[in-house]
N, C-alpha and C positions, 0 to 999 in steps of 0.2 A: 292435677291428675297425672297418675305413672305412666307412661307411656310404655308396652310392652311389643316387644315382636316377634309372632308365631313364623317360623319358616314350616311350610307342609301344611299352611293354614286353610288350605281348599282342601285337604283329605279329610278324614273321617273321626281321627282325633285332633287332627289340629282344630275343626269345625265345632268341634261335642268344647276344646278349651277354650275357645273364643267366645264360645256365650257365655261361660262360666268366668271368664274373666269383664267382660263387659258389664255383666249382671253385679261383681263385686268392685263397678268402679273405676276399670280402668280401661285408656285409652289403648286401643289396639291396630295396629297394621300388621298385615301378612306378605309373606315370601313364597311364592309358589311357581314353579316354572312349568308347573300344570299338565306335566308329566304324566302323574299317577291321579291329582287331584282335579278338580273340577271347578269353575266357578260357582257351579248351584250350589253347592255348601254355602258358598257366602250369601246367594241370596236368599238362602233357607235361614241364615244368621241374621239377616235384616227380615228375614219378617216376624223369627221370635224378639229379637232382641229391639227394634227399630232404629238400629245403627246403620253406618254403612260403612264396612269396613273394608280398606283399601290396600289393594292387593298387588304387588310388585311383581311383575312376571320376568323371575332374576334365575340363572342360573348359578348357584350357589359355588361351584366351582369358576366362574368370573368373577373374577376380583374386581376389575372397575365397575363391573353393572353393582356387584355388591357395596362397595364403599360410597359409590352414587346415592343408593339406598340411607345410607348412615350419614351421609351430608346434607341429604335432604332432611334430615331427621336426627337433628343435634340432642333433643331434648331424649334418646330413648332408655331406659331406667335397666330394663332386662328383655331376656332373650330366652326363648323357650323353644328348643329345637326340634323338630317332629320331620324334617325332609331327610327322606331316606330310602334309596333304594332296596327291595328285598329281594 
C-alpha cells in the first residue's frame, strides 16, 4: 500500500482528500500545525472512513521537525500539499 502525505490535512480540503484517498486504498498521514485546521476533521475522517489517521503537528517552515517527519516515515510514495496560509 502507497503511503501518501497530506500537509493542511486537518483543513477542509485536505479533510474532503483524505477520505477519498483512503477509500482508494491508500495509506495516509497528515501535516498540520493546526493553525487554520482542526483535529475534528480527522476525527470526522475516522468515523466515515474507520481509519485513524495520524497527524504531525509540524511547522512546515521547520526543517528538523519536518525531516523528522520523513525519517519516521521512509516508505512515503507522494505528497499532496494543501498547508497554506491565505
Amino acid at each position: 500500500m502507497n503511503k501518501i502525505l497530506v500537509t493542511g490535512g486537518c483543513g477542509y480540503i485536505g479533510g474532503h482528500t483524505i477520505v477519498d484517498l483512503v477509500a482508494n486504498g491508500f495509506d495516509v498521514i497528515s501535516i498540520d500545525d493546526l493553525s487554520r485546521g482542526s483535529l475534528r476533521m480527522l476525527e470526522g475522517v475516522r468515523k466515515v472512513t474507520g481509519k485513524e489517521i495520524k497527524n504531525y503537528k509540524v511547522d512546515l517552515c521547520n526543517l528538523e521537525d519536518t525531516e523528522a517527519v520523513f525519517i519516521e516515515n521512509p516508505d512515503i510514495a507522494g505528497i499532496i500539499h494543501f498547508a497554506a496560509y491565505k
